[in-house]
C-alpha positions, -999 to 999 in steps of 0.1 A, spaced: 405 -382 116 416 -395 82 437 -425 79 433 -430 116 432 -469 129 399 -486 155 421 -494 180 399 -515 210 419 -513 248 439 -547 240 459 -530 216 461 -495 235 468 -517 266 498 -533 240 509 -498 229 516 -485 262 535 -513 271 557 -519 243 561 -474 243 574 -482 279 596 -508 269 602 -519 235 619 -549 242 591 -567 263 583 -604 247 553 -613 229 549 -638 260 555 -609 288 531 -585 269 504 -613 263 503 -621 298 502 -585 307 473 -580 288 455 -609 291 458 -625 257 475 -654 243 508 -653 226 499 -657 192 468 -632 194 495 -607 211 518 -615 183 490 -606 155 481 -577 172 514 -561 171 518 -573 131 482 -555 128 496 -525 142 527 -526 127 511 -528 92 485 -503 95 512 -478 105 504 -474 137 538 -490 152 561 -475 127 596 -490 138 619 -496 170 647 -474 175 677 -475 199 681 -441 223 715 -429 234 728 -411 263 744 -381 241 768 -370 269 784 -404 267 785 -403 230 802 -371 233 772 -350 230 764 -335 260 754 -299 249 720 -298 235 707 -271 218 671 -258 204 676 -236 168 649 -216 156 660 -215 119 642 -184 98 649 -192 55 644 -169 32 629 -167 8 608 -198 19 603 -212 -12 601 -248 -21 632 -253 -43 651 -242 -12 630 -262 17 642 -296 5 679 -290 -1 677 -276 33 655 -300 48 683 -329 32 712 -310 43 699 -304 79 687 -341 83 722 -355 72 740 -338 97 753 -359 123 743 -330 153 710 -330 142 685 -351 169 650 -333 148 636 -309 130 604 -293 125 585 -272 100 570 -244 119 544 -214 114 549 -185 130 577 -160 126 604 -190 125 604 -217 99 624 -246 113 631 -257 149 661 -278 150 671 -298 183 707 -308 180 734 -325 202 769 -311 206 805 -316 222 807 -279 237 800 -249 233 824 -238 204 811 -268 186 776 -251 188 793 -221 176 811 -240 145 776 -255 138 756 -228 135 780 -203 115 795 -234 91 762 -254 91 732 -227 95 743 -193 89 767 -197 66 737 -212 39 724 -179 16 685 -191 26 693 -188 62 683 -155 74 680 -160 107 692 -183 135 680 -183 175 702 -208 200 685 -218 229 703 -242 250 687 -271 274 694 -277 304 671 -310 310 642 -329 294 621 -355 304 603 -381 286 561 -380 287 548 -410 273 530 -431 265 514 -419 234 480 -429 230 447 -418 209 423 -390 225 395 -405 247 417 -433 258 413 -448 294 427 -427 318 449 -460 329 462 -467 303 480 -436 298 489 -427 334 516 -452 339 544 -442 327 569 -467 337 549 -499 331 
């Protein structure tokens, strides 16, 4: 796998934890894995610096932000040509509905997971934001009615228990 990083069971052991909960200390997480602080501490630069931990981000409820209708959007552009992907790439990402968005194959090109007041705002944001744009040929709404989180992320072949717990 190209660019991929060794990775021994300390720091998969490290990864799960921290994917569980971000905000562990370096002393809590050394002492779950069995290292000293400061090793725990240049593990996690390590893996920070390869790439491997690329940030730290902050999750919100969206129904207590306001949000609570979310919404898959299988997005069809044409003609899907590159001076016409990034603009709509840029314009897509910028809005503040927008939770991700994926390039696809397949008979749709985009699949866009947003977060919405109600169901007229859906309606507002797909005929001011989506269908209203000349590349846009196409739009699919497909609401959610629940997710769930699957974690912890880890690299193929790793121990079994590591990645079975999945609340730490």
């Amino acid at each position: 796998m190209n660019g991929s990083v060794v990775l021994d069971t300390v720091d998969l052991h490290i990864l799960r934890l921290l994917q569980n909960d971000a905000r562990t200390t370096y002393r809590d997480l050394a002492a779950e894995v069995g290292v000293a602080p400061s090793t725990c501490l240049d593990r996690v630069a390590r893996l920070r610096r390869t790439g491997v931990i690329l940030g730290n981000r902050l999750r919100l409820d969206p129904a207590k932000i306001g949000r609570g209708l979310e919404a898959l959007l299988l997005v069809q552009v044409r003609p899907h040509r590159r001076e016409l992907i990034g603009p709509f790439v840029d314009r897509i990402r910028a809005l503040p509905e927008s939770r991700a968005l994926f390039h696809l194959t397949g008979p749709d090109d985009y699949l866009v997971h947003v977060a919405v007041s109600d169901p007229s705002d859906l309606q507002r944001l797909v005929l001011d934001e989506f269908t209203s744009q000349r590349e846009v040929a196409r739009v699919e709404t497909r609401l959610i009615f629940q997710q769930w989180e699957c974690g912890p992320m880890l690299p193929p072949g790793a121990p079994a228990h590591l990645s079975a717990d999945r609340d730490g």
